[in-house]
Structures are given as C-alpha cells and as structure tokens.
C-alpha positions in Angstrom: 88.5 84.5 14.7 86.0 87.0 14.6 83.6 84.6 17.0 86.3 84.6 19.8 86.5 88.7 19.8 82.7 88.7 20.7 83.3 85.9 23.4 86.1 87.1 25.0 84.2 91.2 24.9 81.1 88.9 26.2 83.5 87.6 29.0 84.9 91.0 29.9 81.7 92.8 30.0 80.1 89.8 32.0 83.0 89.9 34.8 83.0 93.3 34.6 79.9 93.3 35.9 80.7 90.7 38.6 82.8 92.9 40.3 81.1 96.5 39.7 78.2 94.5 40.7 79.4 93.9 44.4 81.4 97.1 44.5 77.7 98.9 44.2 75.8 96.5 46.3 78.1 97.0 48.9 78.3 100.7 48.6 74.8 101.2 48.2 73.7 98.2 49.7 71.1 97.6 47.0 69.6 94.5 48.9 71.1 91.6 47.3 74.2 90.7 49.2 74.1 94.0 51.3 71.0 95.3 52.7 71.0 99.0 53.1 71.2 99.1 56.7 74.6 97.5 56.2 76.0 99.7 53.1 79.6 101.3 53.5 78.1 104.5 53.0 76.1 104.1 56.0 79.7 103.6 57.7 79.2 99.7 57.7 82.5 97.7 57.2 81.9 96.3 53.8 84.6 93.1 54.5 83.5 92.5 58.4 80.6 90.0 57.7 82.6 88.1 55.2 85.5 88.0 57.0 84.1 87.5 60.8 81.2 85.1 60.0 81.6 82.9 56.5 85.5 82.6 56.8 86.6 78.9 57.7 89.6 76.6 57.3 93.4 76.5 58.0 93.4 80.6 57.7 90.5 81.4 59.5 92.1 83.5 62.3 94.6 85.7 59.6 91.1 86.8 58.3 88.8 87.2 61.3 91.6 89.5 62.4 91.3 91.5 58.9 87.7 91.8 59.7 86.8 95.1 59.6 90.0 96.8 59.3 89.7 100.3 57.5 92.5 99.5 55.6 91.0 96.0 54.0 87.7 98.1 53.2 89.3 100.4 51.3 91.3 98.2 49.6 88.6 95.9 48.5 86.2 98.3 48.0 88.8 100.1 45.5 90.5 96.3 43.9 86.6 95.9 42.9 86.1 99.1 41.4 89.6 98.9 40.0 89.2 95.8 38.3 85.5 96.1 37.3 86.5 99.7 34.9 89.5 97.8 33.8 87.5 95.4 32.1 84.3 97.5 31.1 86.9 100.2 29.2 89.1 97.8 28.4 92.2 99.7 30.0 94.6 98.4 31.9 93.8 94.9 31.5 96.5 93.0 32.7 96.4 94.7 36.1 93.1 94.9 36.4 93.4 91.2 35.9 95.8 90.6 38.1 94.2 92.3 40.9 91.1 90.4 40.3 93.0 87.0 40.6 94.2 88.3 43.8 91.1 89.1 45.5 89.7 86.3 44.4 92.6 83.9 45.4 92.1 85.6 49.2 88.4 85.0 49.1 89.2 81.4 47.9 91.6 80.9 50.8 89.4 82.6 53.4 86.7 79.6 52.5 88.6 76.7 52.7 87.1 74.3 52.2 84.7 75.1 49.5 81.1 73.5 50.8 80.0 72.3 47.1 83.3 70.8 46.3 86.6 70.1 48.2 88.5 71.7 45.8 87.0 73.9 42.9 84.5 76.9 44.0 83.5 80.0 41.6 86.7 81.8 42.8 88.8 79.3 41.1 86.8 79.7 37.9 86.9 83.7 38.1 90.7 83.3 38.4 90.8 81.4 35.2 88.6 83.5 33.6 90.7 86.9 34.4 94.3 84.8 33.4 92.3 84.0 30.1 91.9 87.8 29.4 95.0 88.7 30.7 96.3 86.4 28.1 94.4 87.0 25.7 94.4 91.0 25.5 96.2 91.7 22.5 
C-alpha cells in the first residue's frame, strides 16, 4: 500500500509539472516550446500557433477560428495553471483533474490524426493519468 502512495504522489508531482511547465514557458517564453519573442507577456497569443498552424483533421476549422481569441488564451493559460497547483498542493483534485482531461481531450481533437499512431497520442495517456488520480484521491 504504502508503494502506491509514493507512485501516485510521484505521478501528481510529475503531471504537475507537465502543465506548470507549459503554463511558464508560455508566459515567459523560456525557450523550449515558446521563445521569448513569442511569450504572452510580450502580448503574444499563447494558443494562436497551436491552433492556426499544427491543428489538422475533421475539426480543423472550429479551432483555426479559436486561434487567437483572447478568450481561449485566458482560458488556457488559467485551465494550465489551475490544474498544475491542483495537483502540486494536492487541492481540489478532482477538478483540477477534470479540467486537465478537458484540455487535453481538445488538444487531442485539434490533432486528429495523431502522426505517430492513428489512434493513441500523449494526450490520451495524460487523460488516463488525471482519471487515475481523480480516482484514486482519497
């Protein structure tokens, strides 16, 4: 029992970070996915590239049409943020998890078809992941 406590605190720290990750790179743009030229706080859409450029599949026009809507930013910018302290202070779990499936399922759905596989991509796995917390958050 006790070895499943320190995987599933492993697990929320490491997706934690997945999202608190992106939220900073983004804001900051700390040169991985976002250079700093291109950092929301250089008043640079932070969903525009994503959603103009690497979207493809049956819903490709519902998202190049979100592109770089204020409204999207801010609510992806926050649903990161959101769900990364959710699982770093261990608060609000469930709908931190939620939200996180959510984005996730969108970002999944804005690259269908998934280039490495037709059907499973990392999104699918980070939804599994946040149901298995969800779940198991006693």
């Amino acid at each position: 029992m006790k070895i499943e406590k320190i995987v599933m605190f492993l697990l929320r720290l490491v997706m934690s970070f997945t999202f608190l990750w992106a939220f900073f790179d983004k804001v900051f743009g700390l040169g991985f996915a976002t250079t700093a030229d291109k950092a929301w706080i250089n008043g640079i859409s932070p969903t525009y590239g994503f959603l103009k450029f690497a979207s493809k599949g049956p819903f490709v026009e519902i998202f190049h049409n979100l592109a770089g809507v204020v409204l999207v930013d801010w609510l992806f910018m926050l649903g990161l943020l959101f769900v990364g302290l959710a699982l770093i202070f261990n608060r609000f779990i469930k709908l931190g998890c939620l939200a996180g499936i959510l984005m996730m399922a969108l970002m999944y759905l804005a690259l269908l078809f998934p280039i490495n596989n037709p059907i499973i991509d990392e999104h699918i796995v980070y939804i599994l992941v946040l149901a298995l917390i969800a779940i198991k958050k006693e």
